[in-house]
C-alpha positions in Angstrom: 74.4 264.9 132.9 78.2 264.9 132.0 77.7 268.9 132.4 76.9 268.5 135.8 79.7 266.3 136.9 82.2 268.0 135.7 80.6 271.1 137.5 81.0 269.0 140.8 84.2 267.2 140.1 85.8 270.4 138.9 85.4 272.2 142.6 86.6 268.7 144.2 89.7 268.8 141.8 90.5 272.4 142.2 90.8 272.1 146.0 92.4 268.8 145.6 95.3 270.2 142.9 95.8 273.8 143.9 96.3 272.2 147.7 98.1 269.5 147.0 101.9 270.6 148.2 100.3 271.8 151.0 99.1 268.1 151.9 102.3 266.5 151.0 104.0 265.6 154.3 106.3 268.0 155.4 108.6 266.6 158.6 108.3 269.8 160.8 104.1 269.1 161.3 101.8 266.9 163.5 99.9 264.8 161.4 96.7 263.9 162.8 95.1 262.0 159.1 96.0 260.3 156.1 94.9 258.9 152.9 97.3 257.6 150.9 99.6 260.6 150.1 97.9 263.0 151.5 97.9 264.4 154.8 95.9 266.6 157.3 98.2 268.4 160.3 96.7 269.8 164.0 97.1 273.3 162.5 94.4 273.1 160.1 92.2 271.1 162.5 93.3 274.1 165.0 91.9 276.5 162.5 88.3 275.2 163.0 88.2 275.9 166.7 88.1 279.3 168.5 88.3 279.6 172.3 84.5 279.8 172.8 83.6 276.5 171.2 82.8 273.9 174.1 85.0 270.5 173.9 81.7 268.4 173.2 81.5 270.9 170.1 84.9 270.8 169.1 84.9 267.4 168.7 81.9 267.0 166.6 83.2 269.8 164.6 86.9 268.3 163.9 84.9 264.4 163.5 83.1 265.8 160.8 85.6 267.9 159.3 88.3 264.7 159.1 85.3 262.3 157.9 84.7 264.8 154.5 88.3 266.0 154.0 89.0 262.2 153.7 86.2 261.0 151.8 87.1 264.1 149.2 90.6 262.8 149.3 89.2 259.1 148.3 86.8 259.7 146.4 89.5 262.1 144.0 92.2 258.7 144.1 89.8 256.6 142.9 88.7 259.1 140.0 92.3 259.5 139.1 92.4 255.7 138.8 89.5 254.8 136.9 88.4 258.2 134.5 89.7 257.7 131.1 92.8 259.7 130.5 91.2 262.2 128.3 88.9 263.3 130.6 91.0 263.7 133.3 93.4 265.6 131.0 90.1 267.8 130.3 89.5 268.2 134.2 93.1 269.4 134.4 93.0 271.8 131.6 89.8 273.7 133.3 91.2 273.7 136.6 94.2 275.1 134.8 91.9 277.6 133.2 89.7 278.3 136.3 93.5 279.3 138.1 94.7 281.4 135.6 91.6 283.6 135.8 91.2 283.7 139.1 94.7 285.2 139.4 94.4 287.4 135.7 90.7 288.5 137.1 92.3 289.7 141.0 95.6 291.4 139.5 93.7 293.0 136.8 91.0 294.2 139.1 93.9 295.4 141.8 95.8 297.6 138.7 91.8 299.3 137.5 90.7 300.0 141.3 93.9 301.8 141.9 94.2 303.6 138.3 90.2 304.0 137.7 89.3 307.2 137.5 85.5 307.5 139.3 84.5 311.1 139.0 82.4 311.9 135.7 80.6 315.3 134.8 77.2 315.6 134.2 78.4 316.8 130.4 79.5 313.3 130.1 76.6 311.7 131.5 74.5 313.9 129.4 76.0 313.3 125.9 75.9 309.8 126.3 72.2 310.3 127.1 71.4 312.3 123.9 73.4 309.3 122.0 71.5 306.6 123.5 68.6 307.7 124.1 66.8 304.7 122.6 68.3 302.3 125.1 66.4 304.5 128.1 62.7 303.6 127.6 60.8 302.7 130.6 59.4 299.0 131.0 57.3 300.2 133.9 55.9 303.2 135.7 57.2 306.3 137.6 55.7 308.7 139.8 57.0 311.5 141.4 54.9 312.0 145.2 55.3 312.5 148.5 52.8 310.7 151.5 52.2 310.4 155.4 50.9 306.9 157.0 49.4 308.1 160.7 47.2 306.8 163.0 43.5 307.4 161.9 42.8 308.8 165.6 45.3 311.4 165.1 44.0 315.0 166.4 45.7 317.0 163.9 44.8 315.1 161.0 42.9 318.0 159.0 45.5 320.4 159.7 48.5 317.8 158.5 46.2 317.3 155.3 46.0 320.8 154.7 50.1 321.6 155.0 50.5 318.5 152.9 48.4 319.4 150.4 49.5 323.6 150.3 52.9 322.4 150.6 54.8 325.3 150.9 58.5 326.3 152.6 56.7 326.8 155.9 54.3 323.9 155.5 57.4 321.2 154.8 59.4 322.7 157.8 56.4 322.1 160.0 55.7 318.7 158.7 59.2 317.9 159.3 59.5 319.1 162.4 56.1 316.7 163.7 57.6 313.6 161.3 57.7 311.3 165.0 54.3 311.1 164.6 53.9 309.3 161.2 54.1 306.4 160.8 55.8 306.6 157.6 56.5 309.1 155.2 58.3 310.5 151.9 58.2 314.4 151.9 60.6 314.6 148.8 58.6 314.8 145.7 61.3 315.6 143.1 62.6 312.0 142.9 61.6 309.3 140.2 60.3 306.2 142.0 59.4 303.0 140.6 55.2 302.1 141.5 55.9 298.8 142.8 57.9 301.0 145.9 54.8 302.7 145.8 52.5 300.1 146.5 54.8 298.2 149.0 55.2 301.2 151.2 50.9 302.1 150.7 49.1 299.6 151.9 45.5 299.9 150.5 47.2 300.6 147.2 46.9 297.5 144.5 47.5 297.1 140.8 43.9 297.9 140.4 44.3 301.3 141.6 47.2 302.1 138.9 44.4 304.4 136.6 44.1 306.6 139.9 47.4 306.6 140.6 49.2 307.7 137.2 47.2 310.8 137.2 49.1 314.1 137.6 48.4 316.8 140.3 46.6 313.9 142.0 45.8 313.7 145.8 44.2 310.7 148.1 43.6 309.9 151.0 43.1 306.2 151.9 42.2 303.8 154.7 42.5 300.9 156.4 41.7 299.4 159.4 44.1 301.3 161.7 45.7 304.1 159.4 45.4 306.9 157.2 47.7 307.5 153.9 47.9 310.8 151.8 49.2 310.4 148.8 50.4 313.7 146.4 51.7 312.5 142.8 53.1 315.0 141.4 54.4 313.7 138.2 54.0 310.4 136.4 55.8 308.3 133.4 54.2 305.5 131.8 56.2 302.7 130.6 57.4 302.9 127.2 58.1 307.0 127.5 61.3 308.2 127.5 63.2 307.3 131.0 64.1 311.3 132.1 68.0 311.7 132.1 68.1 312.3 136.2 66.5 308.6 136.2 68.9 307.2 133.9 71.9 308.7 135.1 72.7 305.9 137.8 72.7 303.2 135.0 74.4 305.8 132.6 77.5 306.4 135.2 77.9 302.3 135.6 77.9 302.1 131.7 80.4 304.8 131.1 82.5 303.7 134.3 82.6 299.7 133.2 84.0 301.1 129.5 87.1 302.8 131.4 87.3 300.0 132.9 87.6 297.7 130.1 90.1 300.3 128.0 92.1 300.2 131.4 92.5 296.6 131.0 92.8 296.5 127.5 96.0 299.1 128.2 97.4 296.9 130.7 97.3 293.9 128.8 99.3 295.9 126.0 101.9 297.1 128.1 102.6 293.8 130.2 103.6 292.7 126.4 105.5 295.0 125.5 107.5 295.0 128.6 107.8 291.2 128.0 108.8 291.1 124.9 111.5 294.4 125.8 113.2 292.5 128.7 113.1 289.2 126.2 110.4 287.5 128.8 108.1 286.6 125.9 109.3 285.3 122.5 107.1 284.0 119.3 109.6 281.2 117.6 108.4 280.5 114.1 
């Protein structure tokens, strides 16, 4: 329970602390509200408004606005003047905390998306592959395949089946060029998909036809109601095989990437110190 009010306190005292110069009354602003010290001006209530709101809006919008911006404001006076000392000392010390990363998280992430190199060769990708090759097992299936959804009253249905099945150079052009009339369709069959994509995108297929479907060199055709699928799986993985490398790769570029990353950071946070310490900004006294 004391977890979860200092979860919502802590978002109420960030705003309150991190804004509070800005709510101290300055001379050369309207004020429209206050409560006690603090103080709301027409420019913020301006900020809520843009030319296309209608009056009757506006004011509902700036009513309600005031009514929690004060109740915030009350509610964090009386806090300050009844929570025990030490746990408002501990509020302070995580909004203190929750400030200093938010700035140490932006800067640092500012310096790596300038420096960051991106590009990596596929020697990279590869060795790291052959290294860790025990963190790329599959924890579910993958199929190669290609399919056409059409209407079932289609006139050219035989001939489509027999281009998708032969599947040759002249067979994909062709198929290609009459795509407008499927309904849906994958012609590339040299990508790993994941079966659950499978059966979202083939209706009639269900977990129950999984023995049928994780079968190599595999064609079928199935129904429903209004349609016709063909369904070509090439290639199949099981779970627990070896995930192939052209699979793993995606994962395998965000892993390597994430390391520079952190060595960037690590580098920066080495030579902010030294600089410090060279142009006497940071000194240990013992």
């Amino acid at each position: 329970m004391k977890r979860n009010f200092i979860g919502i306190f802590i978002g109420s005292l960030c705003f309150a602390l991190t804004a509070c110069d800005y709510f101290k009354k300055s001379e050369d602003r309207k004020v429209v509200v206050r409560v006690n010290e603090s103080y709301l001006y027409e420019e913020d209530i301006k900020a809520l408004i843009n030319e296309d709101t209608s009056p009757e809006d506006s004011a509902i919008i700036v009513s309600n606005y005031i009514t929690r911006w004060a109740t915030q404001q009350l509610l964090i006076d009386r806090a300050e003047l009844n929570l025990p000392e030490s746990q408002q000392k501990e509020f302070n010390d995580l909004v203190n905390n929750y400030r200093n990363e938010l700035y140490t998280n932006a800067y640092t992430d500012a310096v790596v998306s300038r420096d960051l190199d991106t590009s990596l060769n596929k020697e990279e990708i590869q060795q790291y592959y052959e290294l860790n090759k025990e963190n790329f097992i599959l924890n579910e299936d993958l199929l190669k395949l290609r399919y056409i959804n059409l209407a079932k009253n289609s006139n050219n249905l035989e001939e489509i089946k027999s281009k998708f099945l032969r599947f040759n150079e002249k067979d994909q052009q062709e198929l290609t060029d009459i795509a407008l009339q499927f309904k849906n369709y994958s012609m590339n069959d040299s990508v790993w998909v994941k079966t659950k994509s499978v059966y979202n995108k083939i209706g009639p297929l269900s977990v129950e036809d999984r023995p049928r479907l994780l079968k190599k060199s595999n064609f079928m055709e199935l129904q429903d109601s209004l349609n016709v699928y063909l369904v070509y799986v090439k290639d199949v993985l099981t779970r627990n095989e070896q995930a192939p490398l052209e699979y793993a790769s995606a994962t395998i570029r965000e892993i390597l990437l994430n390391k520079r990353k952190q060595n960037l950071i690590k580098d920066l946070e080495k030579d902010i110190t030294k600089d410090a310490i060279k142009n006497n900004e940071f000194e240990i006294f013992n």
